[in-house]
Every structure is written in structure tokens, then in C-alpha cells.
C-alpha positions in Angstrom: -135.1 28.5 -78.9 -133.0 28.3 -75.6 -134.0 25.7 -73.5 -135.9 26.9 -69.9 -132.8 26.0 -67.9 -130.4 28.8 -69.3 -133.1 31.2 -68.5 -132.5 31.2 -65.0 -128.8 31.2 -65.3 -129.1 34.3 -67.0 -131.8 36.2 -65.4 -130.3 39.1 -63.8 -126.6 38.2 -64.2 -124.1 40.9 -64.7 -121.1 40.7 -66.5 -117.9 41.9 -64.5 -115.2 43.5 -66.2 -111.5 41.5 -66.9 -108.7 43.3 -66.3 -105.6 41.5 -68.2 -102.4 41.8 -67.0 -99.7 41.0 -69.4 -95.9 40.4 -68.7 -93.0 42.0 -70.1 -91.3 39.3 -71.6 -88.1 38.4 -70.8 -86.6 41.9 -70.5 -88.6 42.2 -67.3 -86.8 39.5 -65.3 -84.3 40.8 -63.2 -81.1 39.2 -62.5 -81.2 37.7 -58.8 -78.8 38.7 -56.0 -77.5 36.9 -53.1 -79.1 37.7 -49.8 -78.0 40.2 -47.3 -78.0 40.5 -43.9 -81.2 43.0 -44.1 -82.9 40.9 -46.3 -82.6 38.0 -44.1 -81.3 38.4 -40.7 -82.5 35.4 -39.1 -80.8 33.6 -41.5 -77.5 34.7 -41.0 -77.9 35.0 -37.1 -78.5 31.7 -36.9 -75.8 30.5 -39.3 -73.7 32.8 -36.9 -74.9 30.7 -33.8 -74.1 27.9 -35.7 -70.9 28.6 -36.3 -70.1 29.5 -32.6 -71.4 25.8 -31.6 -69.5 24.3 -34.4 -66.3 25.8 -32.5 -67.7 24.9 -29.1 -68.5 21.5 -30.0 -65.4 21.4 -32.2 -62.9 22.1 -29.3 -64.7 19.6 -26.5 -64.3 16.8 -28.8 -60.6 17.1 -30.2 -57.8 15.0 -29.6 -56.5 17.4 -26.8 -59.9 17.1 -24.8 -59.9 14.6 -22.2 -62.1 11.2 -22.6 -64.5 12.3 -20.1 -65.7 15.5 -21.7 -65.0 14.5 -24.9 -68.7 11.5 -23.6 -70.0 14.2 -22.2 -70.4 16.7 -25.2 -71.1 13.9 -27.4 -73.7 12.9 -25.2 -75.2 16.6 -25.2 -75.9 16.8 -29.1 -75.9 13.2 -30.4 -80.0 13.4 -30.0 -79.3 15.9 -33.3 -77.2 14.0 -35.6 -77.6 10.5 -36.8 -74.8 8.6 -35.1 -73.8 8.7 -31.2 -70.6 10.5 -32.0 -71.0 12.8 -34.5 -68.5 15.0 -36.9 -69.4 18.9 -36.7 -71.0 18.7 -39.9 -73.4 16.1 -38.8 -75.0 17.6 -36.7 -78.3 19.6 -36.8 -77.3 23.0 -34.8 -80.4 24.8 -36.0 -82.2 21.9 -34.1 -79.9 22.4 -31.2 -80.3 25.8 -30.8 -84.2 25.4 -29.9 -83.0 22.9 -27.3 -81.9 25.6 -24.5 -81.4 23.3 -22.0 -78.8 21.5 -24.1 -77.2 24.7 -25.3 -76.5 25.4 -21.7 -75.5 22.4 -20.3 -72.4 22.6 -23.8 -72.1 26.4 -22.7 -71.2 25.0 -19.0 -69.2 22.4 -20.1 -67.2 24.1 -22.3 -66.8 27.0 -19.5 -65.6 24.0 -16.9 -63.0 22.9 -19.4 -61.7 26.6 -20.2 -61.4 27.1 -16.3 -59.6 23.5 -15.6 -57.5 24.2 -18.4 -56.3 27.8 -16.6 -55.9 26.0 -13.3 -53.9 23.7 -15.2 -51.7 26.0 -16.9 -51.0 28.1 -13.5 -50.5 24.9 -11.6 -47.7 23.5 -14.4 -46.2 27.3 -14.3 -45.5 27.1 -11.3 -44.4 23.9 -10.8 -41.6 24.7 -13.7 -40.8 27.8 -11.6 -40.2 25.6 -8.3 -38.0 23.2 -10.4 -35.9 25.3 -11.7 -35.3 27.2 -8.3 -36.5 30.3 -9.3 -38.1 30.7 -5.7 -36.5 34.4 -6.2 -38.4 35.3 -8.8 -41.6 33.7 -6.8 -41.2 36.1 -3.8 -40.6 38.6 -6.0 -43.8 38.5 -7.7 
């Protein structure tokens, strides 16, 4: 005889079916593909935007850049990477693109040094043209 415990435990229980799913094997696996664009397209936007700053930050900070800008970019994105002046790689740019505020003040920056470098250009151009007294040519145009 059952002792009076189980008694209760079964009073007025009912018993649910079990459906069983099986697999296929291994002929059901499906090779995987790489990601597209529709499958992800955050993913590549932002690797995209990452790219862009990468240029950006890339062209502020070369050898051709003047001192002062080169600080001042460095300054803008060393609070995402490790070390005060940071490589491209280094840095964090899916970080840095939350940070609008700092994406701006790069964006202005970068805009400044395209504009100086136009002025600059004109201003040598024309300085070339006085020097070699082609004054003509000036009134001409």
C-alpha cells in the first residue's frame, strides 16, 4: 500500500500530453552566410560612420596638419581610446558616435581646416601670380 502522502499528489491530476520534437541530424544544418546589408543594417551603417571618422580623424592628425589642430582633434576623442593620442585604430568610434557633441565639435574642426586650407591655397596662388608678373593675366580674370 501507497503511503497517504501520494494520495493527494495524485487526486485529481491530469496527465498532459508530450509532444517530442526531434532533429534532423546533421543534414538539417545549413551552411551559414555572411551578413548583408538587409540582414543587418545598423551594423554596416555604423561601420560606414566609422569609417568616415576614421578619415576625419585620420586627416586632422597627419603630418601635414598643423600642431594646433592636430591637440585639438586629439583632445576631442582621446576620452575614447586608451592613450591621450591615439592611432585610428585605437579608438572606439562606435562610442564616439553617441557623443554628438563631440562628433560636431571634429565635424567643425575638420570644416575650419578644409576652409583655411582654401584660403591658403588662393592666397599662395596668387602670390605666385604677382611674382611672376603676370599682373596681365590678373586683370584679365
Amino acid at each position: 500500500m501507497l503511503p497517504y502522502f501520494f494520495f493527494g499528489f495524485f487526486d485529481g491530476a491530469t496527465a498532459t500530453p508530450i509532444e517530442v520534437i526531434t532533429g534532423g541530424g546533421i543534414d538539417h544544418q545549413v551552411r551559414r552566410k555572411k551578413a548583408t546589408l538587409a540582414d543587418r543594417p545598423n551594423r554596416h551603417l555604423d561601420e560606414i560612420i566609422a569609417k568616415a571618422f576614421k578619415t576625419v580623424f585620420g586627416e586632422l592628425t597627419s603630418k601635414k596638419a598643423p600642431k594646433e589642430v592636430q591637440k585639438q582633434a586629439n583632445k576631442i576623442v582621446s576620452e575614447y581610446a586608451d592613450e591621450y593620442r591615439p592611432k585610428v585604430d585605437e579608438i572606439d568610434w562606435f562610442a564616439f558616435n553617441q557623443d554628438l557633441e563631440a562628433v560636431k565639435r571634429l565635424f567643425d574642426l575638420y570644416k575650419k581646416e578644409i576652409e583655411d586650407d582654401k584660403k591658403a591655397i588662393s592666397a599662395k596662388r596668387l602670390f605666385d601670380l604677382i611674382e611672376n608678373d603676370n599682373i596681365e593675366f590678373l586683370l584679365m580674370h
